[in-house]
C-alpha positions as CSV (number, residue, x, y, z in Angstrom):
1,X,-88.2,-36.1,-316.6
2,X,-85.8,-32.9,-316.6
3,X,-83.9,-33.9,-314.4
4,X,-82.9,-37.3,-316.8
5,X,-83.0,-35.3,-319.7
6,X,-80.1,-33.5,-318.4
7,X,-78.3,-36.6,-317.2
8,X,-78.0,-37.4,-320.8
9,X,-77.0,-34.2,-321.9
10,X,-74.6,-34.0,-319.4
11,X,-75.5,-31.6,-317.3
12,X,-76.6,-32.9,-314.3
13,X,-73.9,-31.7,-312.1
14,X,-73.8,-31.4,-308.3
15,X,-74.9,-28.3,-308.0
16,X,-78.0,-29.1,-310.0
17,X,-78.5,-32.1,-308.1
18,X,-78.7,-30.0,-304.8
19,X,-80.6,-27.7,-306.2
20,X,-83.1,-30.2,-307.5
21,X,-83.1,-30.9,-303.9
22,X,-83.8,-27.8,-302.3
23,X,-86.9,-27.5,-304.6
24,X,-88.5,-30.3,-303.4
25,X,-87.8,-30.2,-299.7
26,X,-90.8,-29.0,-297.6
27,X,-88.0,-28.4,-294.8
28,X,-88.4,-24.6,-293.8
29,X,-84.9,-23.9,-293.1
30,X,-84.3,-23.1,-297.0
31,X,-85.0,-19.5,-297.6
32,X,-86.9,-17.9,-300.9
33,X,-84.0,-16.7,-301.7
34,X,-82.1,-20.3,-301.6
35,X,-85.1,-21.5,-303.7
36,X,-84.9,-18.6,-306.1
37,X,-81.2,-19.7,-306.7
38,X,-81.7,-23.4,-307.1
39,X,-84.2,-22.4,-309.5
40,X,-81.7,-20.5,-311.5
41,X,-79.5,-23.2,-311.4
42,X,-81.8,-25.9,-313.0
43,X,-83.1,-23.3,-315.3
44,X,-80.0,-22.6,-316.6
45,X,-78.6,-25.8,-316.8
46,X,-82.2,-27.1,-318.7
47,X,-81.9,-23.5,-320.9
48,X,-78.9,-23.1,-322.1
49,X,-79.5,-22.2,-325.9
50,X,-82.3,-20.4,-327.7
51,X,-83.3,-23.6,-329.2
52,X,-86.2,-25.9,-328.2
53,X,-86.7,-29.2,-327.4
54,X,-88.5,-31.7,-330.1
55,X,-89.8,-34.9,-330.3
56,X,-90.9,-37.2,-333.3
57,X,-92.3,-40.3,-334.4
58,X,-94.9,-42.4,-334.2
59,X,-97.5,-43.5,-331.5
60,X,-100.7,-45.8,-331.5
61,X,-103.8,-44.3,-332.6
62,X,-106.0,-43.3,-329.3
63,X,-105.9,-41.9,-325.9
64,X,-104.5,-42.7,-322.2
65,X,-103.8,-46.1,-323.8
66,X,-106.9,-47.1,-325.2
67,X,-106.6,-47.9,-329.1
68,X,-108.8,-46.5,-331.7
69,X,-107.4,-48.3,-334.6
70,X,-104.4,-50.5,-335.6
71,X,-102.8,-47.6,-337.5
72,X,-99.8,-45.1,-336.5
73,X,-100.1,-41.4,-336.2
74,X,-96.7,-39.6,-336.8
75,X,-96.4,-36.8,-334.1
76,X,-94.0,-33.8,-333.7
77,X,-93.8,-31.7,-331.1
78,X,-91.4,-28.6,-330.2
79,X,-91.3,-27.0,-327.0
80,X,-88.9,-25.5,-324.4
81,X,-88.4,-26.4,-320.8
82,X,-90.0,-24.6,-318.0
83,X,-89.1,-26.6,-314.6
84,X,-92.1,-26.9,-312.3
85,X,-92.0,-27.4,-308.6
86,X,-94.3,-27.0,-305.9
87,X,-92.5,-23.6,-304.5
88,X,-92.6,-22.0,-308.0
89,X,-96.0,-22.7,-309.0
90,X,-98.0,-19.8,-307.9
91,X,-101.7,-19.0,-308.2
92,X,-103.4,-20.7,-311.3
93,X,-100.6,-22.5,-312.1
94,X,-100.1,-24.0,-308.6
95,X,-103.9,-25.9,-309.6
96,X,-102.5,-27.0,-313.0
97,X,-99.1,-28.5,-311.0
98,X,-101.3,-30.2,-308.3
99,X,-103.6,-31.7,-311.0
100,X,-100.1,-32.9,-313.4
101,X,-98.9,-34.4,-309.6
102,X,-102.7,-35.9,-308.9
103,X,-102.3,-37.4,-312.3
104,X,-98.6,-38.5,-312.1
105,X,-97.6,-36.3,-315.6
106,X,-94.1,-35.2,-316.0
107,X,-94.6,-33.0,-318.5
108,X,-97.9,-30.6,-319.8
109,X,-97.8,-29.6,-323.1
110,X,-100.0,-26.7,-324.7
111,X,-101.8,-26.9,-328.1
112,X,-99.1,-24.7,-329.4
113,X,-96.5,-27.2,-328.7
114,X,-97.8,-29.6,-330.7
115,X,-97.5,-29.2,-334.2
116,X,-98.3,-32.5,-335.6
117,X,-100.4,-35.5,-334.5
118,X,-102.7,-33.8,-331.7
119,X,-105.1,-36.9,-330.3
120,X,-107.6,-35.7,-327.4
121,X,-106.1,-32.3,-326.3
122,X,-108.4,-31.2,-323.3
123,X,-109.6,-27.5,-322.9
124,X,-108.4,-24.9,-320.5
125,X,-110.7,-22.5,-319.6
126,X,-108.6,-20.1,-317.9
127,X,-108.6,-21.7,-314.6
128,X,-108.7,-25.4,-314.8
129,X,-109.3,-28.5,-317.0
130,X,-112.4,-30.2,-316.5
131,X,-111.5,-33.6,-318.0
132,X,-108.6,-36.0,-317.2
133,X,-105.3,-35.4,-318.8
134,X,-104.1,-37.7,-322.1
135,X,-101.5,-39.4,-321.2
136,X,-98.9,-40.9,-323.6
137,X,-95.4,-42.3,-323.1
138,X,-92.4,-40.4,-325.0
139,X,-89.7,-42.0,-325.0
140,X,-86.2,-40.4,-324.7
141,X,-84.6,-41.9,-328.0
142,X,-87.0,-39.6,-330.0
143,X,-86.1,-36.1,-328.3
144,X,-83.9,-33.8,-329.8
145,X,-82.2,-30.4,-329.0
C-alpha cells in the first residue's frame, strides 16, 4: 500500500524503489547499515510534512465482509505512515508484522487512529491479539494528505 500511495503522490522515485527493494530482500550481502538507509529513504519520502494521512466515507455495516444491516456507517480515520518490513520489526512488533503478513493486511490501524465509525476493533493485550484481524477495503480515492 505505501508504496502506491506514493506513486500517486509522486514520489516514488528510483531511489525509493531500490530501497523498497533492499528491505525486502532476504539476500545477506545488504548490510544493517544499507537497510538503515533504505529505511530513511522510504521514510522520508512517505513523511515529508507534519501532516497525517485521512480517510473518509462510507462502508457497509459489519465485519471482514460479512453484513450486519443494509445501512452505511460513515468512517474517518487519521493517521501517519510508519513503513513496516520484516528487518525493522523488532521484538513485539516483529509478532504483530508476522500476524498482518499471515493475514495478508497492508495496513494496522490503532483505536486512536480511528476517530469515527469503529466496527469490531480487536484487543491488544500487550503482546498479541487473540482474535482475527477486521478486514475492510479502503480505497485510494478517499485518502487524503
Amino acid at each position: 500500500m505505501c508504496e502506491n500511495m506514493l506513486r500517486m503522490r509522486g514520489a516514488y522515485t528510483r531511489d525509493v524503489r531500490n530501497a523498497f527493494e533492499i528491505l525486502r530482500s532476504n539476500e545477506t550481502k545488504y548490510s544493517w547499515i544499507d537497510k538503515r538507509d533504505a529505511y530513511d529513504k522510504i521514510y522520508k519520502a512517505t513523511n515529508l510534512v507534519t501532516t497525517k494521512y485521512t480517510a473518509y466515507g462510507f462502508r457497509d455495516h459489519g465485519t471482514n465482509g460479512e453484513a450486519s444491516s443494509d445501512v452505511a456507517v460513515a468512517y474517518y480515520n487519521k493517521f501517519a505512515l510508519f513503513p513496516m518490513f520484516h528487518c525493522t520489526a523488532t521484538g513485539k512488533m516483529a509478532d504483530i508484522y508476522q500476524k498482518m503478513l499471515d493475514e495478508k493486511v497492508d495496513m494496522l490501524m490503532m483505536d486512536s487512529a480511528v476517530k469515527v465509525g469503529s466496527q469490531g476493533a480487536i484487543k491488544f493485550d500487550g503482546d498479541s491479539f487473540k482474535e482475527p484481524f477486521n478486514k475492510y477495503v479502503q480505497s485510494f480515492a478517499y485518502l487524503r494528505r
